[in-house]
N, CA, C, O and CB atoms as a CASP TS submission, in Angstrom:
PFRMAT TS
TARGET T0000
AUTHOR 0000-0000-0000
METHOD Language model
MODEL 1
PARENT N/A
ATOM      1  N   UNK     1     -35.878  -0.014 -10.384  1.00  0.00           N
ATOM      2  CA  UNK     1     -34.652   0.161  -9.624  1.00  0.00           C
ATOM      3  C   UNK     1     -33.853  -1.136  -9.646  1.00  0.00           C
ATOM      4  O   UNK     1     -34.382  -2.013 -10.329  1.00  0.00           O
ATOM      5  CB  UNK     1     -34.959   0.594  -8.173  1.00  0.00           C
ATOM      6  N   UNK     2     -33.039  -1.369  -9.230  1.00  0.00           N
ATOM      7  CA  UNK     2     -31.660  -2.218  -8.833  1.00  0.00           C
ATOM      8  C   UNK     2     -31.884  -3.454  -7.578  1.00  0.00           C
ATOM      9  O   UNK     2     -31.435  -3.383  -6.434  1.00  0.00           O
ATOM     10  CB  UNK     2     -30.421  -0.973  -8.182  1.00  0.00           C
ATOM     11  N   UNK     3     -32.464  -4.248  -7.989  1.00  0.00           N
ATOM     12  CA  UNK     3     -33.205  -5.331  -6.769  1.00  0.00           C
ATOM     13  C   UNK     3     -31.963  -5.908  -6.526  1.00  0.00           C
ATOM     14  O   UNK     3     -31.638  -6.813  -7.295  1.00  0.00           O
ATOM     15  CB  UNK     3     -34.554  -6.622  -7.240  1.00  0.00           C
ATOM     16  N   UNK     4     -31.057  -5.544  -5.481  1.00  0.00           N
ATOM     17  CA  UNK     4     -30.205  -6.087  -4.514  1.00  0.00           C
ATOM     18  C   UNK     4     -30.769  -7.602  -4.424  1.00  0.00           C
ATOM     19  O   UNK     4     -29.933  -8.429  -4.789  1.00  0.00           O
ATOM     20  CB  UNK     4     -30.242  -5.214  -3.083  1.00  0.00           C
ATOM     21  N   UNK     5     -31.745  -8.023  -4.102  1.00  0.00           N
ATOM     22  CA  UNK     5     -31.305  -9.292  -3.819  1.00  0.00           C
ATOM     23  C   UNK     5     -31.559 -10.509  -4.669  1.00  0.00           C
ATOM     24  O   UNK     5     -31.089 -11.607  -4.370  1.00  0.00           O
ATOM     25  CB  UNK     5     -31.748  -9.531  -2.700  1.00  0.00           C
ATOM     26  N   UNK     6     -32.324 -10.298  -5.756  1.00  0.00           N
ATOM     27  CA  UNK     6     -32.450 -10.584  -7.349  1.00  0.00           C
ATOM     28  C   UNK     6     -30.986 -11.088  -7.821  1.00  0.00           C
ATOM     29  O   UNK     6     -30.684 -12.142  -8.379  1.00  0.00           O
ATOM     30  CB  UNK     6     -32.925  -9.081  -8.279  1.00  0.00           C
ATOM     31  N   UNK     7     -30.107  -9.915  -7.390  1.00  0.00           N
ATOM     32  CA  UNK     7     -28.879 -10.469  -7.890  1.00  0.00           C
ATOM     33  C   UNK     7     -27.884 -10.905  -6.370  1.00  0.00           C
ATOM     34  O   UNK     7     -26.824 -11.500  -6.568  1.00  0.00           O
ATOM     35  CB  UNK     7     -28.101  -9.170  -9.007  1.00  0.00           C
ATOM     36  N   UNK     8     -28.132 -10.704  -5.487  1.00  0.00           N
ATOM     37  CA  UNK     8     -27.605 -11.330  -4.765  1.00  0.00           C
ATOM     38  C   UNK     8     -27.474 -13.444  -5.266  1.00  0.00           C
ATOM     39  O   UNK     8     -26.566 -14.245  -5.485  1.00  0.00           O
ATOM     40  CB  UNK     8     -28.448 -10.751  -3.483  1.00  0.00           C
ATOM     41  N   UNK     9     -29.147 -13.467  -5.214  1.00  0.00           N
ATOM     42  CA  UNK     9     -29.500 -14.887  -5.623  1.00  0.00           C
ATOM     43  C   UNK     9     -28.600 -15.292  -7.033  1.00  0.00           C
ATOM     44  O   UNK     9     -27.959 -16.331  -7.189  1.00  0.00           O
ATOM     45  CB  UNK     9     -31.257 -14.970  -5.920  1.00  0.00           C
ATOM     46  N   UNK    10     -28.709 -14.451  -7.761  1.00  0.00           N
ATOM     47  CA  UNK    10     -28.239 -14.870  -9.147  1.00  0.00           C
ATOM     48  C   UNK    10     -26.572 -15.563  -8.725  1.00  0.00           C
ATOM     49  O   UNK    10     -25.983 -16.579  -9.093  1.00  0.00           O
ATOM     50  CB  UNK    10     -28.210 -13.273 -10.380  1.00  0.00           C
ATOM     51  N   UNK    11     -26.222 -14.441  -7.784  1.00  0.00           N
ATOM     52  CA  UNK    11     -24.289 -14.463  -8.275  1.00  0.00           C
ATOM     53  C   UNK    11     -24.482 -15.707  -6.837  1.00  0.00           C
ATOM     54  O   UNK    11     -23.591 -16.540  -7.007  1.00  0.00           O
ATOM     55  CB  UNK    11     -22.712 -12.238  -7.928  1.00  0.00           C
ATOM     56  N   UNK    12     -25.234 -16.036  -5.679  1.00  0.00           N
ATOM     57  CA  UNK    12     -25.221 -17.521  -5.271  1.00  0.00           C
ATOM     58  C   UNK    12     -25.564 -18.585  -6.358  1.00  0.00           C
ATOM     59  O   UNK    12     -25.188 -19.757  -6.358  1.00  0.00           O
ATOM     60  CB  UNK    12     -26.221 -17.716  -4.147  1.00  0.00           C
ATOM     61  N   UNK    13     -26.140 -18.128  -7.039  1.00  0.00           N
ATOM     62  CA  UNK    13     -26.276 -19.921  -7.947  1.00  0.00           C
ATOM     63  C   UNK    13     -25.747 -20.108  -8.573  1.00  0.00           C
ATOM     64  O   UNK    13     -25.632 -21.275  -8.947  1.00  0.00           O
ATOM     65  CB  UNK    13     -27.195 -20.509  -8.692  1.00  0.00           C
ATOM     66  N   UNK    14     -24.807 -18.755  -9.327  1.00  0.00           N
ATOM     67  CA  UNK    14     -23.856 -18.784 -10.331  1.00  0.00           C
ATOM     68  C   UNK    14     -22.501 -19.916  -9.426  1.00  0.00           C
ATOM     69  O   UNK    14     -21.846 -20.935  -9.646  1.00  0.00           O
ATOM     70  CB  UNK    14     -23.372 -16.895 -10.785  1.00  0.00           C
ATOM     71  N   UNK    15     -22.737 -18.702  -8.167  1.00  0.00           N
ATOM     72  CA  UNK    15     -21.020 -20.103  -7.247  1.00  0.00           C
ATOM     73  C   UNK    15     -21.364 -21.329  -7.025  1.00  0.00           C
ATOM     74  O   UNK    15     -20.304 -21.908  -6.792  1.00  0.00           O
ATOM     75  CB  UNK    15     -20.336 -19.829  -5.336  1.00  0.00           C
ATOM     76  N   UNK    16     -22.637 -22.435  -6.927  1.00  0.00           N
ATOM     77  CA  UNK    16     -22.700 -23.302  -6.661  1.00  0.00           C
ATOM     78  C   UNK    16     -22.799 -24.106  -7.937  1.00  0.00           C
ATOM     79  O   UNK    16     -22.274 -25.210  -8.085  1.00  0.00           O
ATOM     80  CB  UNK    16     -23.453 -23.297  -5.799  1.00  0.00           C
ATOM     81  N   UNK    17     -23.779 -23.229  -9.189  1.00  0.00           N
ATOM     82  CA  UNK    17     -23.345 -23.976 -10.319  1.00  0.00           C
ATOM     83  C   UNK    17     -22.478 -24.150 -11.533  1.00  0.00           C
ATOM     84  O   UNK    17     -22.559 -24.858 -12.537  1.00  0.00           O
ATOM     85  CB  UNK    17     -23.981 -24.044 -10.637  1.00  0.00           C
ATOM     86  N   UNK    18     -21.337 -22.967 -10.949  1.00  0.00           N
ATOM     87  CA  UNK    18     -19.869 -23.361 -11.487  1.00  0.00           C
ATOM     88  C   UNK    18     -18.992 -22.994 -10.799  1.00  0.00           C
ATOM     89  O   UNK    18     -18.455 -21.921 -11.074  1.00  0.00           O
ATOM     90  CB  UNK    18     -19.466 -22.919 -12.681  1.00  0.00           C
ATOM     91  N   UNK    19     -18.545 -23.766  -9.661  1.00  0.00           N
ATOM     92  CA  UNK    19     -17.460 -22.977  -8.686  1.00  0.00           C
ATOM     93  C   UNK    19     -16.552 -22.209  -9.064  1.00  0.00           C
ATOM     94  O   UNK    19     -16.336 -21.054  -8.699  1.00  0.00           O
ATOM     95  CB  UNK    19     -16.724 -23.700  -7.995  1.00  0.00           C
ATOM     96  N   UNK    20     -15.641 -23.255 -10.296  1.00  0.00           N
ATOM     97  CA  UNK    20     -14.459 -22.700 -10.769  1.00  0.00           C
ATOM     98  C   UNK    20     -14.546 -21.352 -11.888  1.00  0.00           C
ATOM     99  O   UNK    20     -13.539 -20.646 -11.956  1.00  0.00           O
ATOM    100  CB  UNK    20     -13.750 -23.910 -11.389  1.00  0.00           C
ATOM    101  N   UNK    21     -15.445 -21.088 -12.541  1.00  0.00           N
ATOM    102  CA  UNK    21     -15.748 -20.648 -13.491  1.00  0.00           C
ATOM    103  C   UNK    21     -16.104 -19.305 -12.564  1.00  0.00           C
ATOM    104  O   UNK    21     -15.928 -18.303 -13.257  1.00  0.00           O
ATOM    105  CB  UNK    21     -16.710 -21.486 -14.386  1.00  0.00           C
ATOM    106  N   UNK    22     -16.583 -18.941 -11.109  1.00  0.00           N
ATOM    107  CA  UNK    22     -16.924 -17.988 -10.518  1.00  0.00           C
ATOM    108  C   UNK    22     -15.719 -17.654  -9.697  1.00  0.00           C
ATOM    109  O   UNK    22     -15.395 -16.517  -9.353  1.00  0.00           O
ATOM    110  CB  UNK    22     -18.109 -18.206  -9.891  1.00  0.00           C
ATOM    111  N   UNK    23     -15.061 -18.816  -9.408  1.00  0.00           N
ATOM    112  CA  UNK    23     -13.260 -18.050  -8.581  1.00  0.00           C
ATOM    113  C   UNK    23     -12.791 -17.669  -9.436  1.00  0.00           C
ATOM    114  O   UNK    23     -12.464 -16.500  -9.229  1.00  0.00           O
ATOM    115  CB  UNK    23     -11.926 -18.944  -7.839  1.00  0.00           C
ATOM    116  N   UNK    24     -12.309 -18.282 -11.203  1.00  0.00           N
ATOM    117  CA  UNK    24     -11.906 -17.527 -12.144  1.00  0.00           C
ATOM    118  C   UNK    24     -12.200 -16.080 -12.686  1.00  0.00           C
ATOM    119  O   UNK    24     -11.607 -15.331 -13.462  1.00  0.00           O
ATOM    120  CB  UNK    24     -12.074 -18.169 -12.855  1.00  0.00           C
ATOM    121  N   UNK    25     -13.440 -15.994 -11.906  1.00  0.00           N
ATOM    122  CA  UNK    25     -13.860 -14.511 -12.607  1.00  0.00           C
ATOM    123  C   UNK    25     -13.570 -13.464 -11.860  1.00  0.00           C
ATOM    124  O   UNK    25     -13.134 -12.375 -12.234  1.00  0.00           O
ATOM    125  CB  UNK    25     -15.329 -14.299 -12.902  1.00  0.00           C
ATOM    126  N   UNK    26     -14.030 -14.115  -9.920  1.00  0.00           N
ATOM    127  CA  UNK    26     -13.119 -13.164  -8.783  1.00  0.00           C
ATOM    128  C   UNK    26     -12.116 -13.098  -9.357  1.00  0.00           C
ATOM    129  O   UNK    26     -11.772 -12.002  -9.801  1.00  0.00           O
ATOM    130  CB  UNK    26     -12.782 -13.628  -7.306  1.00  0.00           C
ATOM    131  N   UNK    27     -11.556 -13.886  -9.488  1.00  0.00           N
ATOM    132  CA  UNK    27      -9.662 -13.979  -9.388  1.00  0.00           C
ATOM    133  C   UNK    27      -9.548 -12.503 -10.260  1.00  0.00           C
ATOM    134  O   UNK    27      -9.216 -11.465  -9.688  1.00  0.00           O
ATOM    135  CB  UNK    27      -8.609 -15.800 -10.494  1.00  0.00           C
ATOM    136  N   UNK    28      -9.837 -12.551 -11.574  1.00  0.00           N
ATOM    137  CA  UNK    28      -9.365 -12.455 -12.399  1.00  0.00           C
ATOM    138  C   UNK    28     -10.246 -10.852 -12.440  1.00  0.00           C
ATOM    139  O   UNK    28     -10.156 -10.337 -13.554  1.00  0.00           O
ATOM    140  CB  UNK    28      -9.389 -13.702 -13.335  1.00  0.00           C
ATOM    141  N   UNK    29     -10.777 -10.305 -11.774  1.00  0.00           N
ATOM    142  CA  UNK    29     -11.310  -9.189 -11.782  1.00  0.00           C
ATOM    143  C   UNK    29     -10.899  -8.547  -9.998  1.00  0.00           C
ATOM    144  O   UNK    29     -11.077  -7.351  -9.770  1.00  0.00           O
ATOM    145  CB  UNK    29     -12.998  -9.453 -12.284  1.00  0.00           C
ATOM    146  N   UNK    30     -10.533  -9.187  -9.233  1.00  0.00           N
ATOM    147  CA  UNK    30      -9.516  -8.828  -8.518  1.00  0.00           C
ATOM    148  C   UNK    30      -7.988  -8.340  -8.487  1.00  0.00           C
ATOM    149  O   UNK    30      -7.386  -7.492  -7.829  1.00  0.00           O
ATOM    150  CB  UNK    30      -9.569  -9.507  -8.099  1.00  0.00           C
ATOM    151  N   UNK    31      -7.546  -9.458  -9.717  1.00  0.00           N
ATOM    152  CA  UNK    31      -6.197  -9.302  -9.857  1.00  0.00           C
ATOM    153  C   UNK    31      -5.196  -7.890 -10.300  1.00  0.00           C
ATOM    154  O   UNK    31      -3.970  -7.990 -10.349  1.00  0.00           O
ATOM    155  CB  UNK    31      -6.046 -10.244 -10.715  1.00  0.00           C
ATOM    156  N   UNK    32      -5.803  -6.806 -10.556  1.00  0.00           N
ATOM    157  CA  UNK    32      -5.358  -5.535 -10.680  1.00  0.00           C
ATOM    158  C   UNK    32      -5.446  -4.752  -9.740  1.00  0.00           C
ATOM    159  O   UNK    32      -4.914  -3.643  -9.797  1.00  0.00           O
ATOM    160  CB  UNK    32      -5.810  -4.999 -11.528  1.00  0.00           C
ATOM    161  N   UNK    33      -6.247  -5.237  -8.513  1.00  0.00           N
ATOM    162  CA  UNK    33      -6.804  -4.360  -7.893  1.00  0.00           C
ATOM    163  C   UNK    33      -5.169  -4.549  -6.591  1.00  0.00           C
ATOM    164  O   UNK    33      -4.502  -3.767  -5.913  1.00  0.00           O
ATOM    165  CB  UNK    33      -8.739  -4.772  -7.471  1.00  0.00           C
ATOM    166  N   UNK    34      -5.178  -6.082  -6.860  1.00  0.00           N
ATOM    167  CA  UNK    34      -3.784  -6.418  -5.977  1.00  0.00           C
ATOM    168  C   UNK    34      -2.588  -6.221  -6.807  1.00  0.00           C
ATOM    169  O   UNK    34      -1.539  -6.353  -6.176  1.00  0.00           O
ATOM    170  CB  UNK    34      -3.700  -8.007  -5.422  1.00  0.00           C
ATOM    171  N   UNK    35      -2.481  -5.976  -7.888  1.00  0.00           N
ATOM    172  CA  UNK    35      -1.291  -5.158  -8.334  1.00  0.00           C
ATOM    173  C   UNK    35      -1.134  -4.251  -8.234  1.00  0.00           C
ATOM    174  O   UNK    35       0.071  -3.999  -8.254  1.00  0.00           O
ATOM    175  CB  UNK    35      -0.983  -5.074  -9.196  1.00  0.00           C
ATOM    176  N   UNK    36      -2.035  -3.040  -8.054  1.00  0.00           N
ATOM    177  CA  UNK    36      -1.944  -1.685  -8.152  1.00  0.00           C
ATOM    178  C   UNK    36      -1.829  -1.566  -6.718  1.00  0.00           C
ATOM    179  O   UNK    36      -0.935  -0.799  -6.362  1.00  0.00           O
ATOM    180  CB  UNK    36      -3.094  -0.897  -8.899  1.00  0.00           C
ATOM    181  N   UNK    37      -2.497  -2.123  -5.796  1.00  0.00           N
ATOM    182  CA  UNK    37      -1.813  -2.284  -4.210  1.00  0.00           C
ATOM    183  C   UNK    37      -0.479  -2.511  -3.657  1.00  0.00           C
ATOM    184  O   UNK    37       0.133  -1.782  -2.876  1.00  0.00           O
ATOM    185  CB  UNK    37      -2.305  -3.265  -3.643  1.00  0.00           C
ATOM    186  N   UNK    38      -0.035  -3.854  -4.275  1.00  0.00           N
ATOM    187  CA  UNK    38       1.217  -3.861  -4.233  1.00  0.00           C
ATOM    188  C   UNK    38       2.460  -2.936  -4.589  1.00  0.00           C
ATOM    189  O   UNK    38       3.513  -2.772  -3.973  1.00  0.00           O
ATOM    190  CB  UNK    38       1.276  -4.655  -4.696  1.00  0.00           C
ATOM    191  N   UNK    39       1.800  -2.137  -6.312  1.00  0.00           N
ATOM    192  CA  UNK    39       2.653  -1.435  -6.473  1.00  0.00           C
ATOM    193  C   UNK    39       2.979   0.527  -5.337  1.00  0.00           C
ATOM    194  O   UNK    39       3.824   1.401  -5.136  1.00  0.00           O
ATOM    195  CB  UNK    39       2.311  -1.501  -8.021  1.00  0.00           C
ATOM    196  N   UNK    40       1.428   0.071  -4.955  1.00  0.00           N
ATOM    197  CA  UNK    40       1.279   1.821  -4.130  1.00  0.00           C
ATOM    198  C   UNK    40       1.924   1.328  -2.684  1.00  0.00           C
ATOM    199  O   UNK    40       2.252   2.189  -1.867  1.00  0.00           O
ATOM    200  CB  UNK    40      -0.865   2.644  -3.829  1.00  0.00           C
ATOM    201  N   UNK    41       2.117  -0.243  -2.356  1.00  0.00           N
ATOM    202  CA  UNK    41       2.726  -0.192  -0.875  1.00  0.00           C
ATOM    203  C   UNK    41       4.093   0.041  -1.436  1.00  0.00           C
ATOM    204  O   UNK    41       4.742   0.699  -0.622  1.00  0.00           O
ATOM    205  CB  UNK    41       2.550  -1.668   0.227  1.00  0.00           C
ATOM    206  N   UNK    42       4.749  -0.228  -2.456  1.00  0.00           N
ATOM    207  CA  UNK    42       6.404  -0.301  -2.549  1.00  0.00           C
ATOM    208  C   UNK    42       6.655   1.119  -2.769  1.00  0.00           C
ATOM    209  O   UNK    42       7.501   1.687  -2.079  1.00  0.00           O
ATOM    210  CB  UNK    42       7.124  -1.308  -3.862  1.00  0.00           C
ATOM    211  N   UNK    43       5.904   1.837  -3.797  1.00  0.00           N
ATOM    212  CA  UNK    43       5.896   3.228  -3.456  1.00  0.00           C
ATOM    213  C   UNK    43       6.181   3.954  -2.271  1.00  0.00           C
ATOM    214  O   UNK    43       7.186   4.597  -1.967  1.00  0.00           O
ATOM    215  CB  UNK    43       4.921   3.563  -3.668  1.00  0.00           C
ATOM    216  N   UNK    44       5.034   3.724  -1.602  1.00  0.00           N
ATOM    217  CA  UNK    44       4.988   4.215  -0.514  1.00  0.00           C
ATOM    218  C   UNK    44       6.308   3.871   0.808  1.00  0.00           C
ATOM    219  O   UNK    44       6.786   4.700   1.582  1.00  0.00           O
ATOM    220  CB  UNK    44       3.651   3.807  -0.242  1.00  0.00           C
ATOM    221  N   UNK    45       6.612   2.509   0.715  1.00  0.00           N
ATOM    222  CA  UNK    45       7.684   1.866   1.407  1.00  0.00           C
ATOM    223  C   UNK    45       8.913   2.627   0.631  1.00  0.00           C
ATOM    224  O   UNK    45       9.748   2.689   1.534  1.00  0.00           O
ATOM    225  CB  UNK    45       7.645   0.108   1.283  1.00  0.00           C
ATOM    226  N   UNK    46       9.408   3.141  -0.329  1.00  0.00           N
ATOM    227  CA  UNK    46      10.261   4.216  -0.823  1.00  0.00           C
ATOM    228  C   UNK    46      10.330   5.099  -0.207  1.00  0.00           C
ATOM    229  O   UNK    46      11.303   5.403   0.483  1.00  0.00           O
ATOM    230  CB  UNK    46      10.067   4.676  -1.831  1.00  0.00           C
ATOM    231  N   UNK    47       9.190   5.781  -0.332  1.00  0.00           N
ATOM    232  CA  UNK    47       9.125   7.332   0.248  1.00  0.00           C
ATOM    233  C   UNK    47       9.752   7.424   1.813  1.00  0.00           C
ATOM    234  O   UNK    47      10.613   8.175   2.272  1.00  0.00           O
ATOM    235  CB  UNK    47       7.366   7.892   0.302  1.00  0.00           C
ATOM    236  N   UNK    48       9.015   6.418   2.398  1.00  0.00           N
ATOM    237  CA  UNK    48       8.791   6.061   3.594  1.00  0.00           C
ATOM    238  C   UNK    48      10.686   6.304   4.460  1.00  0.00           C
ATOM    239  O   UNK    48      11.009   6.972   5.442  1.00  0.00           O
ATOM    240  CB  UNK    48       7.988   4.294   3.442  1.00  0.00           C
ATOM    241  N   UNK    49      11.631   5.317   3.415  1.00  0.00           N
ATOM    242  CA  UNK    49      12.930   5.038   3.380  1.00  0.00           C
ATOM    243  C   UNK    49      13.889   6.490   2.778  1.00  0.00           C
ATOM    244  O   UNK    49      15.109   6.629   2.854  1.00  0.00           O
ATOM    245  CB  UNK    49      13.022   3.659   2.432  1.00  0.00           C
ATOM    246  N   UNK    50      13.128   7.217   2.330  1.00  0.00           N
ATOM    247  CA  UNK    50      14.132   8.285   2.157  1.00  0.00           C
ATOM    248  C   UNK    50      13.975   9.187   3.170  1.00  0.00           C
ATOM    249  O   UNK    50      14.787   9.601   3.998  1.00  0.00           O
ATOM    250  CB  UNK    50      14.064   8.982   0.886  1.00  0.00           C
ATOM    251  N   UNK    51      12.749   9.451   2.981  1.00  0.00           N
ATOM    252  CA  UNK    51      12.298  10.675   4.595  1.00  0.00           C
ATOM    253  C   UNK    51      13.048  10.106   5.451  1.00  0.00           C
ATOM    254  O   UNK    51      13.765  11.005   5.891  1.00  0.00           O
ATOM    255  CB  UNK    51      10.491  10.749   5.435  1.00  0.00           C
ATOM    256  N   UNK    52      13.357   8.964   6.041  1.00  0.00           N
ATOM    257  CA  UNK    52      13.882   8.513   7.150  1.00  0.00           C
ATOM    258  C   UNK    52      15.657   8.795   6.872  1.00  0.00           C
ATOM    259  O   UNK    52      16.299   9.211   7.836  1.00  0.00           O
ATOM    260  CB  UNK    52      13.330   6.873   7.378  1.00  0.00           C
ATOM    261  N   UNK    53      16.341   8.566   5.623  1.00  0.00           N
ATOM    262  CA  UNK    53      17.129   8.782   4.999  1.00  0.00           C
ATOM    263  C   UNK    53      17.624  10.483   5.586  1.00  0.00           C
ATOM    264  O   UNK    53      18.636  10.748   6.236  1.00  0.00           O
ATOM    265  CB  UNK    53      16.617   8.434   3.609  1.00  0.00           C
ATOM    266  N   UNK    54      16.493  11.500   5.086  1.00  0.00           N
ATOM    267  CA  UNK    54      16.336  12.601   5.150  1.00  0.00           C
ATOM    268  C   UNK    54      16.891  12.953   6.470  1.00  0.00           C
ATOM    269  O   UNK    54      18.015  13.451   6.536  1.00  0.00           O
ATOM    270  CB  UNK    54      15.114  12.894   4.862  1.00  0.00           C
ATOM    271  N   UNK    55      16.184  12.731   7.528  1.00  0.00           N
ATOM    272  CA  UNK    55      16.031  13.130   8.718  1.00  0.00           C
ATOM    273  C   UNK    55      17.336  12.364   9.322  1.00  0.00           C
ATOM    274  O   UNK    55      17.959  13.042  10.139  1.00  0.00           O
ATOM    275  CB  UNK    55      14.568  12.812   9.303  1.00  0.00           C
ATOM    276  N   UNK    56      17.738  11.352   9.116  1.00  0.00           N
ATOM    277  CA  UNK    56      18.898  11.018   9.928  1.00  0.00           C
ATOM    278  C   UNK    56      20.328  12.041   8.987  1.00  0.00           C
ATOM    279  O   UNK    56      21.428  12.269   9.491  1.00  0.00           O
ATOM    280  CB  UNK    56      19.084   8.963   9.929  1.00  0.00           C
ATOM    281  N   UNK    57      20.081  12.297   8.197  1.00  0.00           N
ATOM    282  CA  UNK    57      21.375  13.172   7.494  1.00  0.00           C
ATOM    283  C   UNK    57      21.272  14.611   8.167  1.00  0.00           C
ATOM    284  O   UNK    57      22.245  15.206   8.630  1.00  0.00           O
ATOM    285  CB  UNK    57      21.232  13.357   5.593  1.00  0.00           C
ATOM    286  N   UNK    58      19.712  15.184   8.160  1.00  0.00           N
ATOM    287  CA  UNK    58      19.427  16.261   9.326  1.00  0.00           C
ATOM    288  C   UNK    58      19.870  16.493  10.408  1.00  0.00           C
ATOM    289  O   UNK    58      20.434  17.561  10.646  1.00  0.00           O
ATOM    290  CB  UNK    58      18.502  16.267   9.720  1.00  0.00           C
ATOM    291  N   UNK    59      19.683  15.351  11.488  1.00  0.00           N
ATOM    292  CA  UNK    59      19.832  14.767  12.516  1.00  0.00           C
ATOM    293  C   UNK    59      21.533  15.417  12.366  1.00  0.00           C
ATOM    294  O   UNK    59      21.944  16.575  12.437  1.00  0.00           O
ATOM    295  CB  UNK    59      19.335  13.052  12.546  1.00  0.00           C
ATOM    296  N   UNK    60      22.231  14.154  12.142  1.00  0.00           N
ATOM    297  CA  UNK    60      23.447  14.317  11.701  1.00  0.00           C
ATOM    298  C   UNK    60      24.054  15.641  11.647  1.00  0.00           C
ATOM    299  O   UNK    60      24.871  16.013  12.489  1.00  0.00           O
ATOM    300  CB  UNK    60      23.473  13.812  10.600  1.00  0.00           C
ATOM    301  N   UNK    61      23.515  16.636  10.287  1.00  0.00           N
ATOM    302  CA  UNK    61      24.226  17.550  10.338  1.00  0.00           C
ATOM    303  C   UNK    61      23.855  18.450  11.846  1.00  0.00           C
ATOM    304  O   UNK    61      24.909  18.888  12.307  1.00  0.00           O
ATOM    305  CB  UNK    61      24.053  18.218   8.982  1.00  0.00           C
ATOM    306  N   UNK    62      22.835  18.766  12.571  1.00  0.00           N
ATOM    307  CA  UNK    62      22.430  19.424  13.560  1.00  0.00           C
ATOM    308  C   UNK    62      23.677  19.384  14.755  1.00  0.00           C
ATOM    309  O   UNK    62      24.349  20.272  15.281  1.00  0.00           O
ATOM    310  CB  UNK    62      21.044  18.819  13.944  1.00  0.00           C
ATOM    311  N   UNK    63      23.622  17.648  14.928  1.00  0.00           N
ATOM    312  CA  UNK    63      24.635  17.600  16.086  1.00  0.00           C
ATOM    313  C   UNK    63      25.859  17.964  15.408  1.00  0.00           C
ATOM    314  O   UNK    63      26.468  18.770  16.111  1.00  0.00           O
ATOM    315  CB  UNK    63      24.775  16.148  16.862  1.00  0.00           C
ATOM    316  N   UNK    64      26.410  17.732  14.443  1.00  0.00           N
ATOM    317  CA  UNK    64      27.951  18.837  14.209  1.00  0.00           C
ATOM    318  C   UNK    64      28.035  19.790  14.350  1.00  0.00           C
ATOM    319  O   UNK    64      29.067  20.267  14.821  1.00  0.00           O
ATOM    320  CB  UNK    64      28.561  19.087  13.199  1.00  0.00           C
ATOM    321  N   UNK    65      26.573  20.821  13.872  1.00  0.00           N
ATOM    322  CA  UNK    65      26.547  22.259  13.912  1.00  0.00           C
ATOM    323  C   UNK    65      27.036  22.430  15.679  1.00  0.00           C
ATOM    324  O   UNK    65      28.016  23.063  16.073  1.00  0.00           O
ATOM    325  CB  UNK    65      24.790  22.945  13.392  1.00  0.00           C
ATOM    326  N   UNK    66      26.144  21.747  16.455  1.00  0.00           N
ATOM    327  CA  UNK    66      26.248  21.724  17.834  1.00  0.00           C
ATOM    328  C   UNK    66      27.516  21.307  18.364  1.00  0.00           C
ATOM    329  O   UNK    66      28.008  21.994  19.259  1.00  0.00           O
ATOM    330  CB  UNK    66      25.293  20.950  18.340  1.00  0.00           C
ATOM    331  N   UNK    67      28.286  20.011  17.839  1.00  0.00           N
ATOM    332  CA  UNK    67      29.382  19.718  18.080  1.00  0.00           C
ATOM    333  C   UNK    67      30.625  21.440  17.676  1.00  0.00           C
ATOM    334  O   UNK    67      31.189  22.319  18.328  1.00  0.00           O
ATOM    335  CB  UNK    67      29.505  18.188  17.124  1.00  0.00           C
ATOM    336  N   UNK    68      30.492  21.114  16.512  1.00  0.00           N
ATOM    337  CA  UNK    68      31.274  22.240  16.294  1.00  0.00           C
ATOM    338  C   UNK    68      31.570  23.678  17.383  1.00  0.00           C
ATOM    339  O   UNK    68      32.626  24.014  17.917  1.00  0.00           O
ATOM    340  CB  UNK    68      30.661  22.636  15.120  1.00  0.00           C
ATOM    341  N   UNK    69      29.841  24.503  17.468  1.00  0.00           N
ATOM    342  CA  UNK    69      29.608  25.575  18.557  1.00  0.00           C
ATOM    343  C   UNK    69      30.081  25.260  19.916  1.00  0.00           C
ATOM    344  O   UNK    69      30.246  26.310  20.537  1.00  0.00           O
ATOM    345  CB  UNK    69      28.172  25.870  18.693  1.00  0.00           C
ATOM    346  N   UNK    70      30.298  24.453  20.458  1.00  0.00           N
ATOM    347  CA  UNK    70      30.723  23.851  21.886  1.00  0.00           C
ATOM    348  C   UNK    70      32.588  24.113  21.487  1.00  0.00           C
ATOM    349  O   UNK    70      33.244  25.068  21.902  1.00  0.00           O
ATOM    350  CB  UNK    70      30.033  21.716  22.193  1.00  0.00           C
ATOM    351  N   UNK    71      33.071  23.086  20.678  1.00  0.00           N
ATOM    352  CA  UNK    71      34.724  23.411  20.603  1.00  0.00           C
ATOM    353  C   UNK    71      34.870  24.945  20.655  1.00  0.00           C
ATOM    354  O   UNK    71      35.716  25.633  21.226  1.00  0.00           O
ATOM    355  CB  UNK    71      35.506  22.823  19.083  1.00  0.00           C
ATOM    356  N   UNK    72      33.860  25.271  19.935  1.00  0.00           N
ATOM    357  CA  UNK    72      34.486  27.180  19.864  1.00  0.00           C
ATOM    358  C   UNK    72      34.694  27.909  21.076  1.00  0.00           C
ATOM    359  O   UNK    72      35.711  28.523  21.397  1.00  0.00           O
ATOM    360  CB  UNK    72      33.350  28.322  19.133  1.00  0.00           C
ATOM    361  N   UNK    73      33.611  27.777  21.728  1.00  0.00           N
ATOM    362  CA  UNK    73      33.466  28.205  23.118  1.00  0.00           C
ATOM    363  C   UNK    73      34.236  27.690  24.238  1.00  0.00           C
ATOM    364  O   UNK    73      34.333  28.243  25.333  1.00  0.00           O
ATOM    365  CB  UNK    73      32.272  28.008  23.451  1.00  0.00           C
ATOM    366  N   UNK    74      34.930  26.279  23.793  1.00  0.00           N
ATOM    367  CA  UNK    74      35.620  26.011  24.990  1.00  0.00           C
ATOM    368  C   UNK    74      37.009  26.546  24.400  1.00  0.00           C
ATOM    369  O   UNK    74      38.023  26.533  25.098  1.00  0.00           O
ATOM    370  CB  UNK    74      35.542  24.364  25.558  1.00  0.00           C
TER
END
């Protein structure tokens, strides 16, 4: 099986006996994971801005419908 802490030990001695060489490898095997994040928050911050878009033009037309029905009646 998969001895968890076999390699726990390994990837500690790997960071103490090459720091940089082990942030380079985070970094660099992280670094998509924060692009594809970034790109799903701006996405999402889109969507986010039209629905709101949406609903105030809704909004909007509702109270005219309402504005409108009131002049008639008076």
């Amino acid at each position: 099986m998969f001895d968890i802490k076999a390699w726990a030990e390994y990837i500690v001695e790997w960071a103490a006996k090459d720091p940089y060489g082990f942030l380079t490898t985070v970094i660099l095997a992280l670094t998509p994971l924060f692009i594809i994040s970034a790109a799903l928050s701006w996405k999402l911050a889109k969507m986010i801005e039209a629905r709101e878009r949406e609903q105030k033009k809704k909004q909007k037309r509702q109270e005219n419908i309402a504005k409108a029905k009131r002049t008639k009646k008076d």
